[in-house]
C-alpha positions in Angstrom: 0.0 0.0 0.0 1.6 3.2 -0.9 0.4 7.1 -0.4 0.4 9.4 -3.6 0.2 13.1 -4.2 -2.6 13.4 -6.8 -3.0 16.5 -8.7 -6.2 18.6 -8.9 -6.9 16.6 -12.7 -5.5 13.2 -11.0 -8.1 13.4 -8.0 -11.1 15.2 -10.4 -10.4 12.0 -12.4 -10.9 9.5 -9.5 -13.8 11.6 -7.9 -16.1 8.5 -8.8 -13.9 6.2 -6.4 -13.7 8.7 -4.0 -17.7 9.5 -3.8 -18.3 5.8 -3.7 -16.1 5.6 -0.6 -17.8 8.1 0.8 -21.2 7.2 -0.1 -20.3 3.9 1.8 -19.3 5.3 4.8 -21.6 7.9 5.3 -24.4 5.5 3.7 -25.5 8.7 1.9 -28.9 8.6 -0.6 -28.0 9.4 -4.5 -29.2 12.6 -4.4 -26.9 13.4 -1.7 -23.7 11.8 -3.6 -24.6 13.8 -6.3 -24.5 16.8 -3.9 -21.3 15.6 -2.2 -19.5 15.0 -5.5 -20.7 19.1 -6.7 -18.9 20.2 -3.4 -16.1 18.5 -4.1 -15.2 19.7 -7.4 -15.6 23.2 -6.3 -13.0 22.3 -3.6 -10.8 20.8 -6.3 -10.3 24.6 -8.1 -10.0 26.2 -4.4 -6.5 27.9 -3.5 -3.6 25.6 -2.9 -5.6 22.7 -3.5 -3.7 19.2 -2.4 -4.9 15.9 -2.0 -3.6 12.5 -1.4 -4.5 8.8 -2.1 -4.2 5.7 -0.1 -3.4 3.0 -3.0 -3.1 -0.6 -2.7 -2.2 -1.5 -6.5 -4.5 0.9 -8.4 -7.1 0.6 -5.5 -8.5 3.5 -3.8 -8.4 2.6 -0.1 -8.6 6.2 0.9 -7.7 9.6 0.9 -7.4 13.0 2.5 -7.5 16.6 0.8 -7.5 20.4 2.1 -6.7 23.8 0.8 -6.2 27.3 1.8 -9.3 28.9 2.9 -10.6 32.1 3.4 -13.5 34.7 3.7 -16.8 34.1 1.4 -16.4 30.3 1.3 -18.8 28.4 3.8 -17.3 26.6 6.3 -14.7 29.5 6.7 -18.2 32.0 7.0 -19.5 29.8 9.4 -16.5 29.2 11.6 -15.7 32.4 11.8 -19.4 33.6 13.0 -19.0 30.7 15.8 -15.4 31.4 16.9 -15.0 34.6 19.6 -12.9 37.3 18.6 -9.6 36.4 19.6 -10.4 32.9 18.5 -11.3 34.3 15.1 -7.9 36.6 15.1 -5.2 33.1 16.5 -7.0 31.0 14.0 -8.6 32.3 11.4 -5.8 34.4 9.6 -3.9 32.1 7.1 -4.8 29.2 7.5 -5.1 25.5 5.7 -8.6 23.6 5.8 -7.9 20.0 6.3 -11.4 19.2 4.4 -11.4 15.7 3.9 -10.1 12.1 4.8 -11.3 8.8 5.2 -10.1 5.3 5.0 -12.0 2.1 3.6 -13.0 0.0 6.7 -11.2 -3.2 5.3 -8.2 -0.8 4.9 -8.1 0.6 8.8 -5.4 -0.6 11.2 -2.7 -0.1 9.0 -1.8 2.8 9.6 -3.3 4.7 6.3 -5.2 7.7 8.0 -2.0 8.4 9.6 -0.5 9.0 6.5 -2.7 10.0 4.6 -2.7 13.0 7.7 1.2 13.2 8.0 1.5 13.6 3.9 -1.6 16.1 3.5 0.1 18.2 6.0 3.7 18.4 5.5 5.5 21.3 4.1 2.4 23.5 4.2 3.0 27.3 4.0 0.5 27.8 6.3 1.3 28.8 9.7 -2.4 26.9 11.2 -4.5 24.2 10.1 -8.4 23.7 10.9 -11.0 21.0 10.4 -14.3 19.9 11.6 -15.0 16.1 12.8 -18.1 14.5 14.2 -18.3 14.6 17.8 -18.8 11.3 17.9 -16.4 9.8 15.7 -13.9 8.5 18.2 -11.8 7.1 16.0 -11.1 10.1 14.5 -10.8 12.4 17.0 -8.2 9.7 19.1 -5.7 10.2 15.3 -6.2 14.0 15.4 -5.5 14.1 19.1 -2.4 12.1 18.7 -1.3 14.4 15.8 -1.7 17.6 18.2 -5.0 18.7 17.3 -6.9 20.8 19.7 -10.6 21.2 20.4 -11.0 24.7 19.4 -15.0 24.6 19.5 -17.1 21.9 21.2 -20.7 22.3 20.3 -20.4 23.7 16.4 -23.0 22.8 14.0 -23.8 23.2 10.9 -27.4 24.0 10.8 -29.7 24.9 13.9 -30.6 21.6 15.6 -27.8 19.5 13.5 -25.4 17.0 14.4 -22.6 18.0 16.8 -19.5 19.0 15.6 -16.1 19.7 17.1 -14.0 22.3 15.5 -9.7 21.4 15.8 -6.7 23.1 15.2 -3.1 22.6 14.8 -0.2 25.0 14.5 1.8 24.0 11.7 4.8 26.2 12.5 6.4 28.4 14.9 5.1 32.1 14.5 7.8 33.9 12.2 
């Protein structure tokens, strides 16, 4: 099993493997693959796109993807009207939106979320990085914690009355 840098054409090619991954673990309907696959491509064209594959052979067993985000785009709009002000000014400035990543169930234990993590993240120019996860997602949050994620937010949502979300950031590199 190997990790791969894909370009934004390599991973708009394989968006049908990725959206059937993520259809399966989020057992979404079609109409909400459809939906997931549209927000998707418009992350492909964001600024400083990157994304990574896990790959056993030419099998998608995962992957992970972020960019830089910023003012006007959703989750960056909605963050920012949850976080406090000083929040808003340690965490909000440059920053790098670790969107995405997910690992086939047959594929966990071995490591790949880890990596997938560790390559989306190296080298960034970024000085922060921020992501939402499911509050209840304890597997996730236990590779995030181990990776020096904080809980920034506890009780985030995306809609009134929605699921719980926390919000996490990491400091990428020392202030310059």
């Amino acid at each position: 099993m190997r990790i791969q840098k894909a370009s934004p054409d390599a991973f708009a090619r394989r968006l049908p493997e990725v959206i059937r991954l993520y259809t399966a673990e989020y057992r979404l309907s079609p109409a909400a693959a459809r939906e997931r696959e549209a927000i998707m491509r418009r992350h492909i064209g964001r600024r400083r796109f990157v994304a990574f594959l896990a790959l056993n052979g030419d099998d998608l067993l995962g992957f992970a993807y972020g960019y830089a985000g910023g003012p006007g785009e959703y989750w960056y709009d909605l963050v920012y009207e949850a976080m406090p002000p000083a929040m808003r000014e340690a965490w909000l400035g440059e920053h790098f939106e670790f969107v995405e990543l997910l690992v086939a169930p047959e594929a966990r234990g071995r490591g790949l979320g880890g990596r997938l993590h560790d390559s989306l993240l190296e080298g960034r120019p970024e000085p922060v990085a921020l992501l939402t996860v499911r509050a209840e997602n304890a597997l996730a949050l236990g590779l995030y914690r181990k990776r020096g994620w904080e809980v920034l937010l506890d009780d985030f949502r995306f809609s009134r009355g929605g699921e719980r979300f926390y919000v996490m950031g990491k400091r990428l590199m020392e202030a310059r």
